[in-house]
C-alpha positions, 0 to 999 in steps of 0.5 A, a space after each residue: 676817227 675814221 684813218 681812212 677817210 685822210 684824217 690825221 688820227 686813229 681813234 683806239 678801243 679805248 677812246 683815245 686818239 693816236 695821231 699821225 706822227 704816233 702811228 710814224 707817218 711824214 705829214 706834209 702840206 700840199 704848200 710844201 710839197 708843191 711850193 708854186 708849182 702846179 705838178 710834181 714827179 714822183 720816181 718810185 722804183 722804175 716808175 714815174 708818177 705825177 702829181 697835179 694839184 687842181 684849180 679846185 684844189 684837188 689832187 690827181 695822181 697819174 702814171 
């Protein structure tokens, strides 16, 4: 599968699937990320950066 494309596997030369927590990512919901909040902060060094979930249940990350 393509990782890219925000799936949670990766599919290896020889067919099998490696998933997510293999390959050592955090997998969160947006549930739990935003709880029943519409927008969090994110503090990555100096920056701040927000992160809004939309009616449409998109997400937009601005500075």
């Amino acid at each position: 599968m393509d990782d890219e494309a925000g799936r949670h596997e990766q599919e290896r030369p020889d067919g099998t699937v490696k998933s997510a927590t293999q390959m050592g990512r955090r997998i969160l919901s947006a549930q739990e990320l935003f709880a029943d909040r519409q927008e969090i902060e994110i503090h990555l060094g100096d920056a701040v950066y927000r992160l809004r979930l939309t009616r449409a249940g998109k997400l937009i990350l601005t500075k």
